[in-house]
C-alpha positions as CSV (number, residue, x, y, z in Angstrom):
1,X,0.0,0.0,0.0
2,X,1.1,3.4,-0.9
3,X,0.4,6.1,1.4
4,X,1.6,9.9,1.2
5,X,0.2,13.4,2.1
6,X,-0.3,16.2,-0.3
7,X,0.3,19.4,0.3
8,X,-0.6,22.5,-2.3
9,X,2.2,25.1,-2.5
10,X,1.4,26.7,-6.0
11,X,2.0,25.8,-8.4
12,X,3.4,22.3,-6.9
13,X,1.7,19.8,-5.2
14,X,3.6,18.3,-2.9
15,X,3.6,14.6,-2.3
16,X,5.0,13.2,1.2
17,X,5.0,9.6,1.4
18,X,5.0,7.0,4.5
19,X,5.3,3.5,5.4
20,X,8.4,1.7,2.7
21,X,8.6,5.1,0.6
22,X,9.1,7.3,4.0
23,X,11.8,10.3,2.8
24,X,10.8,10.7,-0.4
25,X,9.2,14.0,-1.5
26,X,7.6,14.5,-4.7
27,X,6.7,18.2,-6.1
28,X,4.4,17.9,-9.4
29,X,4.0,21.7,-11.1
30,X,1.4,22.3,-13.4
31,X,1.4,25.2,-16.1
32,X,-1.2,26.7,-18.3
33,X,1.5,27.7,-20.8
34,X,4.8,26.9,-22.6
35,X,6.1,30.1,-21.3
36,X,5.1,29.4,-17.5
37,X,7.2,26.4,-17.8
38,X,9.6,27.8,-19.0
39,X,9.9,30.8,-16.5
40,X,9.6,28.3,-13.6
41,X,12.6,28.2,-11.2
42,X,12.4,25.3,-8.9
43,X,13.0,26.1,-5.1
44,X,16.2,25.6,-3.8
45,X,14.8,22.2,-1.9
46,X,14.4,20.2,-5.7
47,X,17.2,18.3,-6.1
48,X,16.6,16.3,-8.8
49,X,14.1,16.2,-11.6
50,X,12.9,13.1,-12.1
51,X,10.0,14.0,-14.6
52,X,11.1,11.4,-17.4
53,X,12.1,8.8,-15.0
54,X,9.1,5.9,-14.9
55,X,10.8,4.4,-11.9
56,X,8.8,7.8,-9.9
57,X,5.4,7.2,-11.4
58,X,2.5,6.2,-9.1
59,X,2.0,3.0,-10.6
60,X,5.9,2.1,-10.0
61,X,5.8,3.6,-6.6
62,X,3.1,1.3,-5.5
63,X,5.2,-1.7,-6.3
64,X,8.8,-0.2,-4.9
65,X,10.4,-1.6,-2.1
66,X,12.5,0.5,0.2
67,X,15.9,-1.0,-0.8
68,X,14.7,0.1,-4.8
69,X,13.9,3.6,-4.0
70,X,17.5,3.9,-1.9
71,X,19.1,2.3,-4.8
72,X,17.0,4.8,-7.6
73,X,17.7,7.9,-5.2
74,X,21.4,6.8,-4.8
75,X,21.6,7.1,-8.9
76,X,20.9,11.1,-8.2
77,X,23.4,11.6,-5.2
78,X,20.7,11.7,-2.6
79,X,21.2,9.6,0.7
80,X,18.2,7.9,1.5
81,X,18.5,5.6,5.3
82,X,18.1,2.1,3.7
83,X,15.7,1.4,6.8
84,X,13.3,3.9,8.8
């Protein structure tokens, strides 16, 4: 089971999640226009933009195990506690 809080900080949502996926944060942004998008600066607290990456898709969430999502983190030089 997948579990996670969202949060809306315009114009991201922001998924928390629990349980196996604990520590990872998602923000999704959503634009009415090319040039929004392109004006967008992520906050300093995105490290990584995983938007093409499959792996960080609901579906593939729901069926990651803790020791996958370290490994997939660990691919973008972000330290994930193998364990909570």
């Amino acid at each position: 089971m997948l579990t996670k809080t969202r949060f809306s900080v315009p114009p991201l949502g922001v998924d928390v999640f629990d349980g196996p996926l604990e520590g990872l944060v998602l923000g999704d942004a959503e634009f009415t226009s090319d040039e929004e998008a392109l004006g967008f600066v992520p906050p300093p607290e995105c490290v990584a933009e995983v938007t093409d990456d499959a792996r960080f898709t609901g579906r593939r969430l729901v069926e990651t195990s803790r020791h996958e999502l370290v490994a997939w983190l660990g691919e973008y030089g972000i330290r994930l506690k193998a364990s909570r």
